[in-house]
NUFIFI-10021 format. One line per field, with one value per atom (N, C-alpha, C, O, CB): x, y, z negated; chain; residue number from 1; residue in three letters; atom name. Coordinates in pm, whole numbers, plus 32768, in hexadecimal, padded with zeros to 4 digits. Glycine has a CB too. Layout:
<nodes>
u = [X_...]
v = [Y_...]
w = [Z_...]
vexke = [A_...]
nuse = [NUM_...]
tordo = [Ala_...]
ronu = [CA_...]
</nodes>
This chain:
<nodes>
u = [8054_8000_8059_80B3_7FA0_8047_8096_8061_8012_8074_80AC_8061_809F_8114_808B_8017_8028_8014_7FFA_7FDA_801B_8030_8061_8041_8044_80AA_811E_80D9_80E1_8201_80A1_806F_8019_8012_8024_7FE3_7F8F_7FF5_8001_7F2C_8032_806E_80EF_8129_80AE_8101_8170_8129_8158_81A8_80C0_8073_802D_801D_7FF7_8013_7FBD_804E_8048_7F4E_80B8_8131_8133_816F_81F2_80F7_813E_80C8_80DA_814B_8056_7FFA_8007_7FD3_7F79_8028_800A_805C_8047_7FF5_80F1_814A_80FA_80C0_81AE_80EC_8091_804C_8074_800B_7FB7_7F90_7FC2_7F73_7F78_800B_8043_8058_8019_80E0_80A4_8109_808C_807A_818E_803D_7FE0_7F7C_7F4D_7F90_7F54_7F1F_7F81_7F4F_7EDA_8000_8037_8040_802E_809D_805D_8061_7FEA_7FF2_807D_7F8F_7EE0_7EDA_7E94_7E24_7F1E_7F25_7FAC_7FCB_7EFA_7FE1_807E_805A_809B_8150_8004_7FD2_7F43_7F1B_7FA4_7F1A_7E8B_7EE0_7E8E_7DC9_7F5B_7FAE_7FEE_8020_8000_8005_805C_7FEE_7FFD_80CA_7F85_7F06_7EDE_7EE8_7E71_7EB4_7EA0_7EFE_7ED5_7E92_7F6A_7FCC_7FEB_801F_804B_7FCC_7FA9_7F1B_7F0B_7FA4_7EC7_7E30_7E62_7E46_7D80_7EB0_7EC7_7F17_7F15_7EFA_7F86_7FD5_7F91_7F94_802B_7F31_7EEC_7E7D_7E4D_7EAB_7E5A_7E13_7E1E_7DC5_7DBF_7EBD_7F24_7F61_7F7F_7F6E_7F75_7FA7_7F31_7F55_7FD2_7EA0_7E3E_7E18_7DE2_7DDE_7E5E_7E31_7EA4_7E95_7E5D_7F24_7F87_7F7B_7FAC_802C_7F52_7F54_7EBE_7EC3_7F3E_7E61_7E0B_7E43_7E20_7DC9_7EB3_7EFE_7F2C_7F1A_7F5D_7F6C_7FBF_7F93_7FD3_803A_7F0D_7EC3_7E9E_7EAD_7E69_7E66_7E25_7E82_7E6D_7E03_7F13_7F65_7FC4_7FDE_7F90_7FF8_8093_8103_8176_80BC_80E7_814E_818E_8134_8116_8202_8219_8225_821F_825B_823F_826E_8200_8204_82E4_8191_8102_80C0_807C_8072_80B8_80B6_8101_80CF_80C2_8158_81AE_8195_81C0_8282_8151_8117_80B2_8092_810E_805A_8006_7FF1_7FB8_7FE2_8017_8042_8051_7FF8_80E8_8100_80FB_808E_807E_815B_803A_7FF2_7F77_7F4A_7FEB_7F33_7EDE_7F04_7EAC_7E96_7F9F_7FCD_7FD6_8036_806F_7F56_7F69_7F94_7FC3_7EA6_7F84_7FD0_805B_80AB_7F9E_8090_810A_8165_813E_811E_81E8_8267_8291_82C7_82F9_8261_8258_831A_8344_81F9_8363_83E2_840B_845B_8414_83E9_83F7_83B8_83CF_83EB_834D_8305_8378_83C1_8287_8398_83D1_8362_831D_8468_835C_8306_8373_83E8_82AE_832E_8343_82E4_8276_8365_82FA_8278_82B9_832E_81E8_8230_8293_823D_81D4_82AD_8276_8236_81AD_816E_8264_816D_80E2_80CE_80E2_80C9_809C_8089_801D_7FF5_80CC_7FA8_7F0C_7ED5_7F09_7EE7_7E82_7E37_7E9B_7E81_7E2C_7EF2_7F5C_7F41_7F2E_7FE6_7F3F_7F54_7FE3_8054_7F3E_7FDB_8041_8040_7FE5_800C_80B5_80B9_80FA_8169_80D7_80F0_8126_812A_80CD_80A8_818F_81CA_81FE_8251_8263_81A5_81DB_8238_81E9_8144_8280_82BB_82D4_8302_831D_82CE_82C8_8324_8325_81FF_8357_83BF_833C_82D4_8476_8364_82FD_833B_837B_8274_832D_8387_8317_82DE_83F9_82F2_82B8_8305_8375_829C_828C_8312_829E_8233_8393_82DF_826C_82AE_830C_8242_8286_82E2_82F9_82C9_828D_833D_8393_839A_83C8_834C_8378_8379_8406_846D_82FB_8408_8477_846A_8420_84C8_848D_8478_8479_84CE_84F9_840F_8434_840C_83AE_83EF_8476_846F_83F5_8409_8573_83A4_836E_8353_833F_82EA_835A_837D_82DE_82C2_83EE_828D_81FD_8209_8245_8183_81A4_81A9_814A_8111_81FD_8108_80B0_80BE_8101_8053_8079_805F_7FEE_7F95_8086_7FC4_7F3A_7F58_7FA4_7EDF_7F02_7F2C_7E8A_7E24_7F50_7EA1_7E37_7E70_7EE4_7DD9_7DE6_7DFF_7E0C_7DA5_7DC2_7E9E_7EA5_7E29_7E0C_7F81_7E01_7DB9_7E14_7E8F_7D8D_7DB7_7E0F_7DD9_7E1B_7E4D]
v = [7F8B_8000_807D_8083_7FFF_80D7_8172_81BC_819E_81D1_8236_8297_8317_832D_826D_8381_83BC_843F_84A9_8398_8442_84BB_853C_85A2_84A9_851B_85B4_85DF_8658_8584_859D_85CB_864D_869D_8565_8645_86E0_8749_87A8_86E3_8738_87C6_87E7_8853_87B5_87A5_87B6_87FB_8864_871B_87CA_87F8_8890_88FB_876E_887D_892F_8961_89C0_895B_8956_89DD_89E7_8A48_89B3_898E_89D2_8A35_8AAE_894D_8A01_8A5B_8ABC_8B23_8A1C_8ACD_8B5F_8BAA_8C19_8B6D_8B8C_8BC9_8C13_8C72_8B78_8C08_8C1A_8CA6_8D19_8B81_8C65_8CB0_8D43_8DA1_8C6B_8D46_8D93_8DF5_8E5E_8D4D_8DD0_8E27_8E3E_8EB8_8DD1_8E0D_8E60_8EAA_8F12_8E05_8E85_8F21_8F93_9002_8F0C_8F8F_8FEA_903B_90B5_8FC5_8FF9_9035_9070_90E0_8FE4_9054_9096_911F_9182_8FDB_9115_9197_91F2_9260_919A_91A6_9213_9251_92AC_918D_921B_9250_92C2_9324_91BB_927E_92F2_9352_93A8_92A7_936C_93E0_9420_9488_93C8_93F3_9436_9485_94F1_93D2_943A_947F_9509_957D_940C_94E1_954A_95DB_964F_9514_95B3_9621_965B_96CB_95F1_9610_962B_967C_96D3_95A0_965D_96B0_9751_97BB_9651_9746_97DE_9815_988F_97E6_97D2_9831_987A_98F5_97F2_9816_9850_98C2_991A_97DC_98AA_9936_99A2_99EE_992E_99AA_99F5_9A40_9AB7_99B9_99D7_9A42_9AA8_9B0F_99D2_9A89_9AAF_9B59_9BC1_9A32_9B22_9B7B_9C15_9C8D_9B1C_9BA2_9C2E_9C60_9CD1_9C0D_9C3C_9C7A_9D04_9D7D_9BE8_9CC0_9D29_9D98_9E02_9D02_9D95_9DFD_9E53_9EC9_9DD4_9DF3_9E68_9E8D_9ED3_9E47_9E5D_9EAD_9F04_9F6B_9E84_9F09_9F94_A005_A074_9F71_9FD4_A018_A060_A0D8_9FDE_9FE6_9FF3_9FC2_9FB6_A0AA_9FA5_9FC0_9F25_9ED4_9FFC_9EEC_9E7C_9E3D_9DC2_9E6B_9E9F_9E6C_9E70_9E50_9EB6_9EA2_9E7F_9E11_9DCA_9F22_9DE9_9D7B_9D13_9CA3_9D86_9D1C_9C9F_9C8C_9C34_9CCD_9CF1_9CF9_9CD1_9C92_9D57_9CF9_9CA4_9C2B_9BF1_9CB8_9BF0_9B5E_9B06_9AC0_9B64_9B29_9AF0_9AEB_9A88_9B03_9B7A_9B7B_9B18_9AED_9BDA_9AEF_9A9D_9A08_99B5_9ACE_99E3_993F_992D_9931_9912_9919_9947_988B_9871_99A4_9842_97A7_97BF_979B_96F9_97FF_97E4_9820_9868_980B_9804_9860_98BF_98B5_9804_9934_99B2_99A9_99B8_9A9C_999B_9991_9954_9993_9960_98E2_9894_98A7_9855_982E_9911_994D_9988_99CE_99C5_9976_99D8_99EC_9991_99AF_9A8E_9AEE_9B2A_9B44_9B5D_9B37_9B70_9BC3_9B8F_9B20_9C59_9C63_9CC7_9CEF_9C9E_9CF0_9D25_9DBD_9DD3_9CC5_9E04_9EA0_9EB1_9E4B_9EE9_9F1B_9F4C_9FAF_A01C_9F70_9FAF_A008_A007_9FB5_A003_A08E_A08C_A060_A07E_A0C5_A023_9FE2_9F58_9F2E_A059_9F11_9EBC_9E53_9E64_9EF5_9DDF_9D7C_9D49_9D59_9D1C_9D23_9D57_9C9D_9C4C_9E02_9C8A_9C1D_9BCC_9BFE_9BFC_9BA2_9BA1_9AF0_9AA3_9C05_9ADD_9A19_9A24_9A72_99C6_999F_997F_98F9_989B_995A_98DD_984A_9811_9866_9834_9785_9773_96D5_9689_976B_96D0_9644_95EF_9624_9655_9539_9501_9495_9475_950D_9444_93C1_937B_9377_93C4_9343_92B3_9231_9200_928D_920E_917B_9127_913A_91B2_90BE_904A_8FB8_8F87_903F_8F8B_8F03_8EBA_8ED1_8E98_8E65_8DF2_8E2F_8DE0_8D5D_8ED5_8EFE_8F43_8F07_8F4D_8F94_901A_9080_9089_903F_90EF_9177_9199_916E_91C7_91E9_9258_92D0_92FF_923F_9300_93CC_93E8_93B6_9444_9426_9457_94F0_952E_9404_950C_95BE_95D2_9567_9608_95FE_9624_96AD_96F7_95F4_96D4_9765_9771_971F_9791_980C_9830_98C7_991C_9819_98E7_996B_9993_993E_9981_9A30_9A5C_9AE5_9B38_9A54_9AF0_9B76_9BC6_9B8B_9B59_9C69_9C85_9D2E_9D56_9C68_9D7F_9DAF_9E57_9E93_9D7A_9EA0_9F1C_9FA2_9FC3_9F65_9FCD_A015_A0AF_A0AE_9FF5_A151_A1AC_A201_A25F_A1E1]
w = [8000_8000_8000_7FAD_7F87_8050_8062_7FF3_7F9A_80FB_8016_7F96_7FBF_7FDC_7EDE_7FBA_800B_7FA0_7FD9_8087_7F20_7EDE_7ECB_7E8D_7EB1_7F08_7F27_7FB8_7FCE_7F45_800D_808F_80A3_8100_80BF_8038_8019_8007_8054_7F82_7FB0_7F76_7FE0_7FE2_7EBE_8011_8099_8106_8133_80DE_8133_819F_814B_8186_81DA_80D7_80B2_80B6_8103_7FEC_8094_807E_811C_814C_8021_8172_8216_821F_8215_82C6_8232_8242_81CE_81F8_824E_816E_812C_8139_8109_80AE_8187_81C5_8220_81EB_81F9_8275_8300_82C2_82D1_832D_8263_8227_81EB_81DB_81EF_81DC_8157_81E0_81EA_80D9_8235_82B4_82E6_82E7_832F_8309_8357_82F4_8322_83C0_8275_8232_8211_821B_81A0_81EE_81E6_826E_8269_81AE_82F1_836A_8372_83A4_83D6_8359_8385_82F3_8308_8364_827D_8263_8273_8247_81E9_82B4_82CC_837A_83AE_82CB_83AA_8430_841A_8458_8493_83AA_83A6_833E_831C_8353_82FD_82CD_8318_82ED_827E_83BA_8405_8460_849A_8453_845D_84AD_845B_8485_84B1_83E8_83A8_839E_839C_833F_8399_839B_8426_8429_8360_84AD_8535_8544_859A_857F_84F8_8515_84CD_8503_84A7_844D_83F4_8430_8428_8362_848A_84EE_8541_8541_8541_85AF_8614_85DC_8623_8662_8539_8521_84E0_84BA_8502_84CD_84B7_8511_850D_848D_8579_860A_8646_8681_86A4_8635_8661_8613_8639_864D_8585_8513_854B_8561_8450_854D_857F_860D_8614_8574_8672_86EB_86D8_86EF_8771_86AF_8675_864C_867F_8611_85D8_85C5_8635_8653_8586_8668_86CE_873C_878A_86FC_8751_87B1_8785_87C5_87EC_871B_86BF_86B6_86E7_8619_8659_863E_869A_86A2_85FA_86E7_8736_86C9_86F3_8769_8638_85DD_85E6_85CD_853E_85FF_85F4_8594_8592_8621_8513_8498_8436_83BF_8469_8485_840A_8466_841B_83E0_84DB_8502_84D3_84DB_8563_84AE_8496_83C6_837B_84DD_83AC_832E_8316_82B1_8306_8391_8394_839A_833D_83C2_8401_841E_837E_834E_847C_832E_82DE_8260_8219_82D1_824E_8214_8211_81A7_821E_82AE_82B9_82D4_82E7_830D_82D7_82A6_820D_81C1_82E1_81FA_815D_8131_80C2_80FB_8175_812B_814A_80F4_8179_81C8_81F3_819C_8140_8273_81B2_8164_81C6_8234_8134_8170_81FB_8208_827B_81B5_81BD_81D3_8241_8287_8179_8268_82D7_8332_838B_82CA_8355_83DC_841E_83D8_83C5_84A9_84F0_8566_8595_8520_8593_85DF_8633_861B_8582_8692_86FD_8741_8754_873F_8775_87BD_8825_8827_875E_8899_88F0_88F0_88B4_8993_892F_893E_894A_8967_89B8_8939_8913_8958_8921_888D_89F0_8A50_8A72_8AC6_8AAD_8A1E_8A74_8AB9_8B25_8AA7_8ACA_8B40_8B5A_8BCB_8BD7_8B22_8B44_8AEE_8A76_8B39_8B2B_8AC9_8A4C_8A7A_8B21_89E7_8993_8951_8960_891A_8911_88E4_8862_8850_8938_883A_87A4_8789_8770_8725_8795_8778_86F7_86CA_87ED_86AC_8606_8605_8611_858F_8600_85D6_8569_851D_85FB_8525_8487_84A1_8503_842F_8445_843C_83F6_83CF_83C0_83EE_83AE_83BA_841F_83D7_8340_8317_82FF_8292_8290_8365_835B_831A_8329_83E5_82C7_826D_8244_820B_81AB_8278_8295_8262_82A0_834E_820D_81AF_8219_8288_812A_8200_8275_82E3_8336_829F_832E_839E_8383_83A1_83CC_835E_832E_8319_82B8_836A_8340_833B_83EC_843A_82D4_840B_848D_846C_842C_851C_84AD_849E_8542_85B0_84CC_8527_85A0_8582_851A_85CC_85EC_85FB_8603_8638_86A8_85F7_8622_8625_85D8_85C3_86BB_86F3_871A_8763_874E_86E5_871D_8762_8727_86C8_87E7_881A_8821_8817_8883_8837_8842_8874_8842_87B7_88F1_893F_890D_88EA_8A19_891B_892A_896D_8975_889C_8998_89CF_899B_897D_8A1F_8994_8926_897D_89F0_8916_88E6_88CB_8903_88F7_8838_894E_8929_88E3_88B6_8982]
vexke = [A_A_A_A_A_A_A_A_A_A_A_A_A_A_A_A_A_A_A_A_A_A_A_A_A_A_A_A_A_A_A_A_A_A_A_A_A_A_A_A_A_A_A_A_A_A_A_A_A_A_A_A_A_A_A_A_A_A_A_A_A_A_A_A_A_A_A_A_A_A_A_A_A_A_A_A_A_A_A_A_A_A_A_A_A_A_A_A_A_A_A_A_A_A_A_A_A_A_A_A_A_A_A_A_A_A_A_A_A_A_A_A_A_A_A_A_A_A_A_A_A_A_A_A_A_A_A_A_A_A_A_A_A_A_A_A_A_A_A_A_A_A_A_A_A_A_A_A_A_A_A_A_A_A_A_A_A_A_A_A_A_A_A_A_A_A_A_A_A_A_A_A_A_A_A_A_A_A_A_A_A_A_A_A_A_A_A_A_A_A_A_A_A_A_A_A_A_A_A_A_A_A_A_A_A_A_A_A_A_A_A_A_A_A_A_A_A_A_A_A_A_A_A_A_A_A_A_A_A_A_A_A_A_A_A_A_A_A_A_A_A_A_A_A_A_A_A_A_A_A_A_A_A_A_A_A_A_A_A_A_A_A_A_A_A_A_A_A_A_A_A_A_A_A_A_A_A_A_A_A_A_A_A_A_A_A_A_A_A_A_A_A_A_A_A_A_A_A_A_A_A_A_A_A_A_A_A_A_A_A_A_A_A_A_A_A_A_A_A_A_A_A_A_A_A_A_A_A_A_A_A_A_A_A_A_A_A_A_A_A_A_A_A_A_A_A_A_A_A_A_A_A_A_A_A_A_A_A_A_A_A_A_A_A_A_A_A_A_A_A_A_A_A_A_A_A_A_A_A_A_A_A_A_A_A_A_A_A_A_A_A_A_A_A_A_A_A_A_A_A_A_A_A_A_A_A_A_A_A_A_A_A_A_A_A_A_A_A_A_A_A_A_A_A_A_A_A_A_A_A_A_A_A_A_A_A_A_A_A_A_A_A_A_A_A_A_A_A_A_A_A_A_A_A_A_A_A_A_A_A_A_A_A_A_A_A_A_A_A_A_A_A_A_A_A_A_A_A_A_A_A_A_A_A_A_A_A_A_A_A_A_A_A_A_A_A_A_A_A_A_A_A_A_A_A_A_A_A_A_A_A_A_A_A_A_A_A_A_A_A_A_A_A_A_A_A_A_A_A_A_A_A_A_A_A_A_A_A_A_A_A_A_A_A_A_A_A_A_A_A_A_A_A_A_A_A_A_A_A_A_A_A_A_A_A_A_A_A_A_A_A_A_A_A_A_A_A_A_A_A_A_A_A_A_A_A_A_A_A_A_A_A_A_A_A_A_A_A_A_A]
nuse = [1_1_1_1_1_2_2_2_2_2_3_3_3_3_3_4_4_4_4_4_5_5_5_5_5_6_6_6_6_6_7_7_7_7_7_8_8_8_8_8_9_9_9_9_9_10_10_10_10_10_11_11_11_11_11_12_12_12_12_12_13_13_13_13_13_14_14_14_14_14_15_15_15_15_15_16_16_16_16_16_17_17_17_17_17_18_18_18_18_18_19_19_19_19_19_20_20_20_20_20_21_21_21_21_21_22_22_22_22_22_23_23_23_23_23_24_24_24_24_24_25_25_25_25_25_26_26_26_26_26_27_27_27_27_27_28_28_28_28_28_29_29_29_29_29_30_30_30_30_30_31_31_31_31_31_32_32_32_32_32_33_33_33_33_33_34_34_34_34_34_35_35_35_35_35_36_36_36_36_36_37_37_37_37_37_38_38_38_38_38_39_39_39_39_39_40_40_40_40_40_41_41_41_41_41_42_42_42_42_42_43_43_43_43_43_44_44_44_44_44_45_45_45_45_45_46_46_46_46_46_47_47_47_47_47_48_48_48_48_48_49_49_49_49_49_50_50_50_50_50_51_51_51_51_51_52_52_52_52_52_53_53_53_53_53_54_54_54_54_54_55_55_55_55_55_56_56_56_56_56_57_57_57_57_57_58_58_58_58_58_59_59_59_59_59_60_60_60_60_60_61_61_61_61_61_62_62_62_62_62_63_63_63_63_63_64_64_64_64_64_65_65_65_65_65_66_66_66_66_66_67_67_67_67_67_68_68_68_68_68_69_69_69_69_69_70_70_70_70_70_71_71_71_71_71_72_72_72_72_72_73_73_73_73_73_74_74_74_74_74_75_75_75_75_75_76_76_76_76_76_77_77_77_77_77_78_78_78_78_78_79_79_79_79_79_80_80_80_80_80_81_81_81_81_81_82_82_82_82_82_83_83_83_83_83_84_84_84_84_84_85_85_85_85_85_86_86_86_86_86_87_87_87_87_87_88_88_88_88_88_89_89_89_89_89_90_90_90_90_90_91_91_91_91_91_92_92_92_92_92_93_93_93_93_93_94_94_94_94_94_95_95_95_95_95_96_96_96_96_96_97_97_97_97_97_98_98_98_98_98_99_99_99_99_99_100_100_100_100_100_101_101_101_101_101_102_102_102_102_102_103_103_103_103_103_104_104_104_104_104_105_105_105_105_105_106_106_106_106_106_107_107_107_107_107_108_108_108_108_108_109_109_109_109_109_110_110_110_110_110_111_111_111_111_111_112_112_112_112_112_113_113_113_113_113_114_114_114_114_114_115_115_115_115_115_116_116_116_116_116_117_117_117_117_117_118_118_118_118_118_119_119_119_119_119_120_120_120_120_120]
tordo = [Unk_Unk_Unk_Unk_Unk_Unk_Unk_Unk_Unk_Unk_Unk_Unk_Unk_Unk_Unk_Unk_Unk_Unk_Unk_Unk_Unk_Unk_Unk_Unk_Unk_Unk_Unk_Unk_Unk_Unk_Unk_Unk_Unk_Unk_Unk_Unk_Unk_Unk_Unk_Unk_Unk_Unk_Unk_Unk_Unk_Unk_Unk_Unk_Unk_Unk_Unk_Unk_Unk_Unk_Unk_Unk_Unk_Unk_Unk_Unk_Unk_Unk_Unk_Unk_Unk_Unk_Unk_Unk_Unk_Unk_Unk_Unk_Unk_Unk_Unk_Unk_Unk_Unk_Unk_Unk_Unk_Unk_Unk_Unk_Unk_Unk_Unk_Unk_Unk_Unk_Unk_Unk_Unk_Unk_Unk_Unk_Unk_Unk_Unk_Unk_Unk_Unk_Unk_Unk_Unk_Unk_Unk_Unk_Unk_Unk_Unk_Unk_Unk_Unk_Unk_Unk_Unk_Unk_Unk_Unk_Unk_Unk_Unk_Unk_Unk_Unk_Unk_Unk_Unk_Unk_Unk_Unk_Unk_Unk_Unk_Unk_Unk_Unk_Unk_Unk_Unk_Unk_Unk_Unk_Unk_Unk_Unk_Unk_Unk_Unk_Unk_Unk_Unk_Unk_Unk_Unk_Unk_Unk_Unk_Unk_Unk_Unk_Unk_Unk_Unk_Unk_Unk_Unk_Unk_Unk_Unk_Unk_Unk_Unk_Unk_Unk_Unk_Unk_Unk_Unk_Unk_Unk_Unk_Unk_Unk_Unk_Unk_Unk_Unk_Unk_Unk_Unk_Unk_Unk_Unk_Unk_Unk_Unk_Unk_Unk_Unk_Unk_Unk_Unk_Unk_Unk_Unk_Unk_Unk_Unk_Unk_Unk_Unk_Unk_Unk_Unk_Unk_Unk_Unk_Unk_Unk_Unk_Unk_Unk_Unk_Unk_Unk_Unk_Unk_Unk_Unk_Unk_Unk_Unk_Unk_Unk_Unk_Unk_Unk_Unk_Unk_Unk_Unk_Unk_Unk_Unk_Unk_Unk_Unk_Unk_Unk_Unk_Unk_Unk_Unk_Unk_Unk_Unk_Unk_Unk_Unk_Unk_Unk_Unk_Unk_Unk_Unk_Unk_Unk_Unk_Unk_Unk_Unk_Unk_Unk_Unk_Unk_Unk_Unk_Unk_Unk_Unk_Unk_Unk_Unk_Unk_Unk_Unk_Unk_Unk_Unk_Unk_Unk_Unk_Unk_Unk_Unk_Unk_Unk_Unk_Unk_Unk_Unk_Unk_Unk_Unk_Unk_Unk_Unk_Unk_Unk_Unk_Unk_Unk_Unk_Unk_Unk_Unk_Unk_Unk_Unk_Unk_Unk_Unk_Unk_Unk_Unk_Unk_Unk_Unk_Unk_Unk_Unk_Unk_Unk_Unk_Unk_Unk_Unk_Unk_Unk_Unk_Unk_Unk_Unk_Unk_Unk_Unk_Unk_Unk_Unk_Unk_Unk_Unk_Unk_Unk_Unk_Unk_Unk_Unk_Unk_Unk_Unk_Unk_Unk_Unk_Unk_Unk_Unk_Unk_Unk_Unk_Unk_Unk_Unk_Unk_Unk_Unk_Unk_Unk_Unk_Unk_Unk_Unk_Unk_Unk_Unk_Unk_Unk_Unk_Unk_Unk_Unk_Unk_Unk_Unk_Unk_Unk_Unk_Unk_Unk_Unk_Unk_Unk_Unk_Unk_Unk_Unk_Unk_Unk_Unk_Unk_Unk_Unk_Unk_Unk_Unk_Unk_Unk_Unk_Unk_Unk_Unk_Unk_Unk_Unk_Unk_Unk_Unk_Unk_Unk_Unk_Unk_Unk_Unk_Unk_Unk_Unk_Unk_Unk_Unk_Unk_Unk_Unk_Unk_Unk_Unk_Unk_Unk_Unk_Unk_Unk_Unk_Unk_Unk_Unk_Unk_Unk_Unk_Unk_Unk_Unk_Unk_Unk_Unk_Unk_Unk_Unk_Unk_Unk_Unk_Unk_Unk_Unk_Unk_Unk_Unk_Unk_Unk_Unk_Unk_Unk_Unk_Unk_Unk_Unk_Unk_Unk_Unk_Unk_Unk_Unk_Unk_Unk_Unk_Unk_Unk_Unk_Unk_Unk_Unk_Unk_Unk_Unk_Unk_Unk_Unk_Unk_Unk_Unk_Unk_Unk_Unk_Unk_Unk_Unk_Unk_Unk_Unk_Unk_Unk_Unk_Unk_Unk_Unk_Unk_Unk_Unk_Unk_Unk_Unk_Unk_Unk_Unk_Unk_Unk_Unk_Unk_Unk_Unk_Unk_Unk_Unk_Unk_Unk_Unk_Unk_Unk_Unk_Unk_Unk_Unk_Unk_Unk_Unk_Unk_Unk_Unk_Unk_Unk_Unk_Unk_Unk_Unk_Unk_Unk_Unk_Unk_Unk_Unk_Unk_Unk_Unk_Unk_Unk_Unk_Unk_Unk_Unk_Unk_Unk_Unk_Unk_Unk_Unk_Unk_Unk_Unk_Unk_Unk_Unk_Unk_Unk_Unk_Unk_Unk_Unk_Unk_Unk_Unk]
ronu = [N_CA_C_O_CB_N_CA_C_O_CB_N_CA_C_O_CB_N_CA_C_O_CB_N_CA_C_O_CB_N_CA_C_O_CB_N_CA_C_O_CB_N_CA_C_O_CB_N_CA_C_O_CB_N_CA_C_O_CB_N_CA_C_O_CB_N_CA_C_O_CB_N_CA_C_O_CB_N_CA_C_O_CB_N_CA_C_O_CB_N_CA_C_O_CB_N_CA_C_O_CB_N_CA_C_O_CB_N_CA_C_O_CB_N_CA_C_O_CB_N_CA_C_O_CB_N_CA_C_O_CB_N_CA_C_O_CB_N_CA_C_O_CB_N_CA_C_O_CB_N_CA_C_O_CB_N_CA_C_O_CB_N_CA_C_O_CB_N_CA_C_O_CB_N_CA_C_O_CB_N_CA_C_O_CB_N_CA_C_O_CB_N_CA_C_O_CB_N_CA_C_O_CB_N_CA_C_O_CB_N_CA_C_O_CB_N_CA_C_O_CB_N_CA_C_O_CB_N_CA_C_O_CB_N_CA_C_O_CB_N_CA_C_O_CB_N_CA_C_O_CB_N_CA_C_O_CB_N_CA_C_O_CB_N_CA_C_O_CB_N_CA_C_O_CB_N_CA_C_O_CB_N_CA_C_O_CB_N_CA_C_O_CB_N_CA_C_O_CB_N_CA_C_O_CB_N_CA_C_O_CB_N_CA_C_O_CB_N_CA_C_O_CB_N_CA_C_O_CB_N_CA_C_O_CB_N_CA_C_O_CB_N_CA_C_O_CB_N_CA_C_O_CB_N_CA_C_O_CB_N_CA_C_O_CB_N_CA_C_O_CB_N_CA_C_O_CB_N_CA_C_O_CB_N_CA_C_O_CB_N_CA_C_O_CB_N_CA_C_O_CB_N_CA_C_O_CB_N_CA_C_O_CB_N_CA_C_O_CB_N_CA_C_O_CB_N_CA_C_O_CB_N_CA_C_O_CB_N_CA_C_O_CB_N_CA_C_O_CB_N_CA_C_O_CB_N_CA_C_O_CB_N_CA_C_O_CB_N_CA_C_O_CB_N_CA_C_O_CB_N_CA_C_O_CB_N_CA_C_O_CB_N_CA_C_O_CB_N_CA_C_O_CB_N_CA_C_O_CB_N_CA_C_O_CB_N_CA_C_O_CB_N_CA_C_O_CB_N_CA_C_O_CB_N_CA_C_O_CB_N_CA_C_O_CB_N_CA_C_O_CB_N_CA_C_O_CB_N_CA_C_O_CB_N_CA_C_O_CB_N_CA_C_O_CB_N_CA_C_O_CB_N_CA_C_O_CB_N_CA_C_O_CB_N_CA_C_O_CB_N_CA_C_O_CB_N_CA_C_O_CB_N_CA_C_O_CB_N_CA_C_O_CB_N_CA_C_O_CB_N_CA_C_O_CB_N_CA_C_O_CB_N_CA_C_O_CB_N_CA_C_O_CB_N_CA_C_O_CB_N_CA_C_O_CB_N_CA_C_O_CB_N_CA_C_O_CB_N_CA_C_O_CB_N_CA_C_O_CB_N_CA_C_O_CB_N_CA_C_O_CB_N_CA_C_O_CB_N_CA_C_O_CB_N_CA_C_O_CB]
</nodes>
């Protein structure tokens, strides 16, 4: 007669391996999303600015002001000139360490832009 006791708990540690990597991946992907949706309404928040304004540096105040999860430290902005009647543009970029058990760590850059059109 065989015996097959240990057959369970061998086969659950593979599958809860599995497990484990793919719930952590499904919230380390809905954390990178999330911080992708506050960029894109951050860039939206600062180009508003600088259509209104022209000012680059209350745009870019703005911006960090409305990533309110992000580390405004780690925002870098860019924006380009503010000419009446002209479309004007303002790019946010944010670093992001995805880390996922038995996967590893990845750095992904996430970027967002948003043009709009300056005010005179």
């Amino acid at each position: 007669m065989k015996r097959d006791d240990g057959a369970a708990l061998v086969e659950f540690s593979l599958v809860l391996t599995l497990l484990v990597m793919i719930t952590f991946g499904i919230i380390g992907f809905g954390r990178a999303y999330n911080a992708q949706v506050t960029l894109t309404h951050a860039t939206r928040e600062g180009v508003r600015v600088l259509a209104i304004t022209g000012d680059a540096d209350a745009a870019a105040a703005a911006t960090k002001n409305a990533a309110t999860t992000l580390d405004p430290a780690l925002l870098t902005i860019t924006t380009s000139a503010c000419s009446p009647g002209y479309p004007t543009e303002l790019t946010a970029s944010y670093p992001f360490e995805l880390d996922i058990p038995f996967w590893g760590t990845q750095n992904l850059d996430l970027n967002a832009t948003a043009v709009m059109r300056c005010s005179g």
